[in-house]
C-alpha positions as CSV (number, residue, x, y, z in Angstrom):
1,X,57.1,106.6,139.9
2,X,60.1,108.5,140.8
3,X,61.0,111.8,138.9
4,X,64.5,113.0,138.5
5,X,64.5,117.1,139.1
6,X,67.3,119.7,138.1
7,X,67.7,123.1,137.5
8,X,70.3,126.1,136.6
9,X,70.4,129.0,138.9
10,X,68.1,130.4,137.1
11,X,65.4,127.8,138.0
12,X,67.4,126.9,141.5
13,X,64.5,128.8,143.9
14,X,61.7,126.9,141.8
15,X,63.5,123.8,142.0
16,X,63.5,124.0,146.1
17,X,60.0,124.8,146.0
18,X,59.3,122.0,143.2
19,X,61.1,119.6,145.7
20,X,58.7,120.4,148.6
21,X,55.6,120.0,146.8
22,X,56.9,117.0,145.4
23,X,57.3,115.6,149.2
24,X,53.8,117.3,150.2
25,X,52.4,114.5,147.5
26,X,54.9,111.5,148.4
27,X,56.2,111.5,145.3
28,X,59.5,109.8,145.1
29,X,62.5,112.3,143.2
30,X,66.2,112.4,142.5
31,X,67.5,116.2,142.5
32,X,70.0,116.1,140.1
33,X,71.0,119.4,140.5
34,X,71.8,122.4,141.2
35,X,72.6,121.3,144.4
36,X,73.5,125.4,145.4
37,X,73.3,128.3,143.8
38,X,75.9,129.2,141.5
39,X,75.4,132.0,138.9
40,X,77.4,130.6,136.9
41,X,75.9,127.6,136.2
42,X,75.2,126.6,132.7
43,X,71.4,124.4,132.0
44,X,72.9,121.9,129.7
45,X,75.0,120.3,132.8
46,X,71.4,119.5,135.2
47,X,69.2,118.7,131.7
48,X,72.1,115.9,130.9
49,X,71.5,114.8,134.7
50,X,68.1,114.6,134.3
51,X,67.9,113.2,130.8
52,X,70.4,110.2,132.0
53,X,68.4,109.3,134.9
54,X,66.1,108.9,132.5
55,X,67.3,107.0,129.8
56,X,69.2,105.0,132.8
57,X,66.6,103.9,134.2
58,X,66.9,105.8,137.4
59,X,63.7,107.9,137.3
60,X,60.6,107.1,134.9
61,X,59.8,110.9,134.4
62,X,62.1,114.4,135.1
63,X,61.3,117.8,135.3
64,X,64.0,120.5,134.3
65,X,63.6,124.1,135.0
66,X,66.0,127.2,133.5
67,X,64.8,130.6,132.8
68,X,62.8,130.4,130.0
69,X,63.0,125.8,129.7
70,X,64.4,126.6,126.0
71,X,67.4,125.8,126.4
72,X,66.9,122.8,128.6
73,X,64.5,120.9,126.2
74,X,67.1,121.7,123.8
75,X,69.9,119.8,125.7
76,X,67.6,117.1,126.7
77,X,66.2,116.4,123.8
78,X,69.9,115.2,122.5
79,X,69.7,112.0,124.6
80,X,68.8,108.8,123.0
81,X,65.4,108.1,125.0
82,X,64.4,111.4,126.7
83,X,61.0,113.0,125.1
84,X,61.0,116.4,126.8
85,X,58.4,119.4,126.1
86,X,58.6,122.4,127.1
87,X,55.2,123.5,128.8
88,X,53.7,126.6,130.5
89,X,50.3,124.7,130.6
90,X,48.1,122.0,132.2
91,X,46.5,121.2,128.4
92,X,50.6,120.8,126.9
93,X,51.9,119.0,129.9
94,X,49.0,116.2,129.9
95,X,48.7,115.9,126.2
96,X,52.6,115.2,125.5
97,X,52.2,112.4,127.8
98,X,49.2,111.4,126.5
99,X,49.7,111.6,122.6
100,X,53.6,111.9,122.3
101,X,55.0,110.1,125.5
102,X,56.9,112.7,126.3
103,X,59.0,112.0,129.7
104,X,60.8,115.0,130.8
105,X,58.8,118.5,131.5
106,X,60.4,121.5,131.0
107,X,59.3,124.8,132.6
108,X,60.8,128.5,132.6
109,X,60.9,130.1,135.8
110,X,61.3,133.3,134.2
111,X,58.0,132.9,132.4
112,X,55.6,131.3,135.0
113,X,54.8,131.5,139.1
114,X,55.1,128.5,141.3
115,X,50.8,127.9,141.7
116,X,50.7,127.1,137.9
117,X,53.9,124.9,137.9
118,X,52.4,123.2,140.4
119,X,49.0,122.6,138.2
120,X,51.4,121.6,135.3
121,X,53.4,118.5,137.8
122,X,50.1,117.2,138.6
123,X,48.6,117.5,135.2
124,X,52.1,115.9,133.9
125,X,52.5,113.3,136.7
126,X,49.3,112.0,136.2
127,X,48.9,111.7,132.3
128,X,49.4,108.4,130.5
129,X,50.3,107.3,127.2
130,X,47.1,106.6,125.5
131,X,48.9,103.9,123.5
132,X,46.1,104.7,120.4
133,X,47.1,103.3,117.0
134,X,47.5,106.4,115.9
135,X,49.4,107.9,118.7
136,X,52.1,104.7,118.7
137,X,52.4,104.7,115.0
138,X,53.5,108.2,115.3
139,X,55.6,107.7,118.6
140,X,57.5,105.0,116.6
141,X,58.2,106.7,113.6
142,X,60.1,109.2,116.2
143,X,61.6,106.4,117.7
144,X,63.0,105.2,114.7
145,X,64.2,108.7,113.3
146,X,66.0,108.4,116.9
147,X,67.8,105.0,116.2
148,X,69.0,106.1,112.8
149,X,70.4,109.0,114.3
């Protein structure tokens, strides 16, 4: 699995750190940005990165942080194949996957510390899609409220 990364200057220190810990567990990433810190950066910029590697192709999972992950779920959510969530939790992080297939995490790094982002990456890296009935009827009704959009 490889996961595409990005981040504002909000979540820019975060995103360093995400990087490392991604490496510590030979986990294959893209950064897609910030590539620097630049205050004035704007989150919809890195969550398009991110949301294109997905829907590209180029990564099967991202995680994008910004201050509060609002805004970057927001942005993300706008591209035809991205699922993202914005979670501060293990529980929300596994459970998207597992239920709703979501693909891209989003995380605040105004709202949480670096230990429990790290608890949420594993929890989200290693959830599945069940693939239930009940969970794949419902994933594609959203897929087909997508392709009518």
């Amino acid at each position: 699995m490889k996961i595409a990364l990005g981040s504002d200057h909000a979540g820019f220190e975060i995103k360093e750190e995400i990087k490392s810990f991604l490496t510590s567990l030979n986990i294959d990433f893209v950064d897609s940005g910030a590539y620097e810190f630049d205050a004035l950066d704007d989150y919809p910029d890195f969550a398009k990165n991110v949301g294109y590697a997905i829907r590209n192709g180029e990564a099967q999972k991202g995680i994008i942080v910004c201050g509060s992950g609002v805004g970057a779920s927001i942005t993300a959510n706008k591209i035809k194949g991205v699922r993202a969530g914005l979670c501060h939790d293990g529980y929300s992080a596994h459970q998207g996957v597992e239920h709703d297939d979501m693909n891209v995490l989003c995380i605040g790094s105004r709202i949480i510390g670096i230990e429990l982002i790290k608890e949420i990456i594993i929890s989200f890296i290693n959830a599945k899609f069940s693939g239930e009935e009940r969970h794949s009827r419902r994933l594609q009704k959203l897929l087909d409220i997508e392709a009518s959009e």
